[in-house]
N, C-alpha and C positions, 0 to 999 in steps of 0.2 A: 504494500500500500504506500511505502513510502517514496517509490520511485513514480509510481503512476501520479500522487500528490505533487510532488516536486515537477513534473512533466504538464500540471495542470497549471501550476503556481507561473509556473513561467512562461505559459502558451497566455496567460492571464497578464503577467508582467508588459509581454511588446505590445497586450491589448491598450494597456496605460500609457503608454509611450505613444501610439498610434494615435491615441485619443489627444492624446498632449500636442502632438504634432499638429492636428487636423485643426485642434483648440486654437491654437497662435497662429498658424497659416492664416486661417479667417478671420480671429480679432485682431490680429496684429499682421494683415495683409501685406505691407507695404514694405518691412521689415525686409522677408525671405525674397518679397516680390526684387528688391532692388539686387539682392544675391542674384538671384535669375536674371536679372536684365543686363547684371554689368560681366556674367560670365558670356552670356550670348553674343553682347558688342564686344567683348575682348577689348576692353580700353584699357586693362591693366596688364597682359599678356607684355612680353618682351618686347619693347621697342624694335620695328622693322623686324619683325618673323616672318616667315615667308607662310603662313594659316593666316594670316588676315583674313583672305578670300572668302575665309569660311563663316567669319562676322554674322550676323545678324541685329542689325539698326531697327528693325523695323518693329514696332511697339506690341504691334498685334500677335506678333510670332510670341513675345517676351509673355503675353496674357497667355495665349495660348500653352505654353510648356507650362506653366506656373500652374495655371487651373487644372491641367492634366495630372501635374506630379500632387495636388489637392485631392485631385477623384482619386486617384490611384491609394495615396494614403487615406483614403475615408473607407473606398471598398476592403483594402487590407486591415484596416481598425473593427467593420464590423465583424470579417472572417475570422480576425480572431475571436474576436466576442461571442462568436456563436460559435466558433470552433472548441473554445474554452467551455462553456456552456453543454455542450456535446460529450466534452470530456467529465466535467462533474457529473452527468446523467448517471454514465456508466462504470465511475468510480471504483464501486463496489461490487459491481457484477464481476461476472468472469472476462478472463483475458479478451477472449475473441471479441466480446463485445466491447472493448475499451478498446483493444485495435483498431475494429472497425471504426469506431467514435473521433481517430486522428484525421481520418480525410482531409474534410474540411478546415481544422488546422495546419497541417501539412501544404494546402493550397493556400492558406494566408502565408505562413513562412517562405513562401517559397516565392512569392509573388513580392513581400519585404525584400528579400533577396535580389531579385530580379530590378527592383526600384534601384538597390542602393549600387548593383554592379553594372547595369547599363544609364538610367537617368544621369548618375553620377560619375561612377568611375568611367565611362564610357564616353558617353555622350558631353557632360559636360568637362571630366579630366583632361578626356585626349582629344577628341572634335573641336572642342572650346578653347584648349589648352589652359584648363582651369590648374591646371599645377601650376602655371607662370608667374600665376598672381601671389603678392603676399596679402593683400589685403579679401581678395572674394578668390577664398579655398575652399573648397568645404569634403576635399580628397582624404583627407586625416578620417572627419567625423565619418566617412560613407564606408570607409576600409573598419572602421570600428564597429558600427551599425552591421555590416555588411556580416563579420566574425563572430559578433553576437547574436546575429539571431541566424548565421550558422551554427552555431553550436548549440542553440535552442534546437534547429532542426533535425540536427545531427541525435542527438537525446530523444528528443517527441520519437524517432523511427527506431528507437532500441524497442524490439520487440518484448510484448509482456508474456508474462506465464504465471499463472495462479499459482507458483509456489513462490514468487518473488516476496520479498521483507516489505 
């Protein structure tokens, strides 16, 4: 019981986190918004790089990625919430059915995942050359995001077995 608890605690943990994200994106829009805007124009990138090219000035594109990485963290915050949710159900029952119960968590993690190694490390690190920058990085926090709710994932898929402690 104590591995499946701990497998719940923390599928419930990125729930808070996601929440927390979704929280200050919207109340405090302008904040993240301006991290996106000034990664997309690369006006902090290296002096004469030869990616300029790859800029993006145009405002609407800047709203565009912003609201998307918005949806993207609101549908991953309810997955876990209900993935978590899924997990409490079947706590107590037998394995198979606390296995079954990860799906749906498993698809939020994995989609956290997928946010923090392409929106970020991908698209905005290396397309963007958001590593250039000292001032709009956010390569550090997405590599850290990215390990920790790998390692969430990595855990949630340790298979259970009714004779576990």
């Amino acid at each position: 019981m104590t591995l499946r608890t701990t497998k719940l605690l923390l599928v419930f943990a990125v729930a808070v986190f996601y929440s927390l994200l979704v929280l200050n994106n919207t109340t405090d829009y302008n904040s993240n918004f301006q991290f996106v805007r000034h990664v997309m124009m690369m006006d902090s990138t290296f002096p004469d790089n030869r990616g300029m090219w790859r800029a993006l000035n145009q405002p609407a594109w800047h709203t565009a990625f912003y609201v998307s990485i918005i949806a993207w963290e609101a549908l991953t915050m309810l997955l876990c919430w209900w993935g978590g949710l899924r997990l409490a159900g079947r706590l107590r029952g037998p394995a198979t059915a606390f296995n079954q119960a990860k799906n749906v968590s498993i698809v939020a993690l994995a989609l956290a995942l997928l946010m923090w190694l392409v929106a970020f490390l991908s698209v905005g690190a290396e397309w963007f050359l958001m590593w250039q920058s000292k001032m709009w990085n956010g390569r550090d926090e997405a590599f850290r995001m990215f390990t920790v709710i790998g390692i969430v994932l990595i855990l949630l898929m340790q298979p259970d077995s009714d004779s576990q402690p």
